[in-house]
N, C-alpha and C positions, 0 to 999 in steps of 0.2 A: 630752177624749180622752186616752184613757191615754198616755206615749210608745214602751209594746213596741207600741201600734196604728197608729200614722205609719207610714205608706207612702207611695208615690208617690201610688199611688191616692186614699188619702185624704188626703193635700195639695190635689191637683184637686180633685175633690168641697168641701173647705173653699171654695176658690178660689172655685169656683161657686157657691158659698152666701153668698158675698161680693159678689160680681157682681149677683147675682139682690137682694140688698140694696139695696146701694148703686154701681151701677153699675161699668164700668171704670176709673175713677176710685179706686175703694176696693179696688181688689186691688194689693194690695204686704204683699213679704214680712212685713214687722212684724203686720201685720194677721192675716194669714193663718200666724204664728206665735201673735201671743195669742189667737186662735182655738183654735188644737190647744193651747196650754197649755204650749208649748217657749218656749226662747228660739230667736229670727232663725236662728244659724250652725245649729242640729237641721236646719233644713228644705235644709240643704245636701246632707246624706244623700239627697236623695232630689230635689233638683234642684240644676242648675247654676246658675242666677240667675231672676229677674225674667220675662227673656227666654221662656227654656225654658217656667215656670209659663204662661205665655201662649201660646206654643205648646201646649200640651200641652190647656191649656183649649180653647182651638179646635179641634183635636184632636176633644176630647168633645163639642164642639156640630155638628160636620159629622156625626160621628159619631150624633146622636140627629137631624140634621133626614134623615138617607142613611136613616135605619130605619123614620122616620114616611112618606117621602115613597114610600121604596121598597115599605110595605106597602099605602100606596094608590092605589098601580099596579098594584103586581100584578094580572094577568088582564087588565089594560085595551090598550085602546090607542087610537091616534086624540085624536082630540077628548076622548073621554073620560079616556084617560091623561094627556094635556097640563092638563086640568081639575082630576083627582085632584093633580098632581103640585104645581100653581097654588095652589087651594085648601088641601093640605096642609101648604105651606110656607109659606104667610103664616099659617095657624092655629099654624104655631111660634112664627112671629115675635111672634103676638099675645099668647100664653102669656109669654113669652119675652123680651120687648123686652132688657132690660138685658143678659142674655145673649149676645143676637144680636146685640146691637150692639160688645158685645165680642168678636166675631169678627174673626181678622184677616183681611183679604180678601186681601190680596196672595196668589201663586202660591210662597209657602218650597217650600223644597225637603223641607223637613220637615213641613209639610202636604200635600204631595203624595199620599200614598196615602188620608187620609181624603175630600182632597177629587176625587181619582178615583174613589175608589166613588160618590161624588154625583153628577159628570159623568156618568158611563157608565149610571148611573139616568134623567139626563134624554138621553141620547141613546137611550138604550130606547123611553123613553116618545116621542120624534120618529121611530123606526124607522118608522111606519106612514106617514111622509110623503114616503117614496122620498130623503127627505136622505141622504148619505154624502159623508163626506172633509169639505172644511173647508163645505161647505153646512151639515153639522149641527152643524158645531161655532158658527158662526156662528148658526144659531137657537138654540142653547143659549145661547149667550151672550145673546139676544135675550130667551131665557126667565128668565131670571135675573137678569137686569137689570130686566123687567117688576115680577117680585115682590118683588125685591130695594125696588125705586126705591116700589114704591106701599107696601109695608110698613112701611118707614121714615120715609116720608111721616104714616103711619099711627098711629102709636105718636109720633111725633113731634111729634103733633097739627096737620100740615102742610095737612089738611084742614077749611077751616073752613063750608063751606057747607052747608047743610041737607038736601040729597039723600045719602039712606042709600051709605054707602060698601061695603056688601056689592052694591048693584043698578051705581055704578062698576067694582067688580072682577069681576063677571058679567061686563060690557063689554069691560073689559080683556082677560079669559079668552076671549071672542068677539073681540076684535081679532083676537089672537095666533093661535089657531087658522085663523080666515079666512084671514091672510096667511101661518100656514105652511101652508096647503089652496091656498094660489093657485100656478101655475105659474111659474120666474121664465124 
């Protein structure tokens, strides 16, 4: 990469190509320097540390699961939106593993807005359950914990017994809906 072409942007994108390699483990700045072909202090230009680069990767991953998840919801709703929503975002994580797992999950103040647009996609998608106020935040939490928890199980190779793990996630997606369909 030339150095008039270093950007922020393409610092991330390196980042992520490092990630998607060699897990979170292998992004550090040196890396992700002789990657673009600069020395270290270049990628100061365009971030502040370590930190930020990580932030900012997270950033782009909430950022691609908010746009997969959110185009297969669109129109739906119910069972079928909570299905779409399920299904699409472990087909991230499936693509994705190393990526996903470099996510930071804590609540920064600096992921804030990517990971509000995600939120407010899966509280969409519970709209049809009469949830509001902290009931849907709490099934959202419920929901994302589901995918989150069996994903990473997933890729993690957490599952070792011989019944296909798409007819478990079926079930799963049939949990979750059943008990957000039931009255509390």
């Amino acid at each position: 990469m030339a150095r008039a072409a270093l950007s922020r942007e393409a610092v991330v994108e390196i980042a992520l190509g490092l990630v998607d390699e060699e897990g979170e483990p292998g992004l550090t700045l040196s890396a992700v320097a002789a990657r673009a072909g600069v020395a270290t202090p270049s990628l100061y230009k365009h971030v502040r540390n370590l930190a930020e680069l990580r932030e900012l990767v997270s950033i782009r991953i909430m950022g691609e699961i908010a746009d997969e998840v959110g185009a297969a919801v669109l129109g739906r709703s119910g069972d079928e939106a909570v299905r779409a929503l399920m299904e699409s975002w472990r087909s991230y994580v499936l693509r994705h593993p190393r990526r996903y797992s470099a996510m930071l999950q804590t609540p920064d103040p600096g992921l804030a807005e990517a990971g509000s647009r995600l939120v407010g996609i899966v509280l969409a998608a519970l709209r049809a359950y009469g949830l509001s106020d902290s009931a849907a935040i709490h099934a959202a939490r419920c929901v994302r914990a589901a995918v989150h928890g069996f994903s990473m199980l997933e890729t993690g190779g957490g599952f070792g017994l011989p019944e296909k793990l798409d007819e478990s996630y079926d079930l799963l997606i049939d949990v979750m809906t059943s008990g957000l369909s039931t009255p509390r």
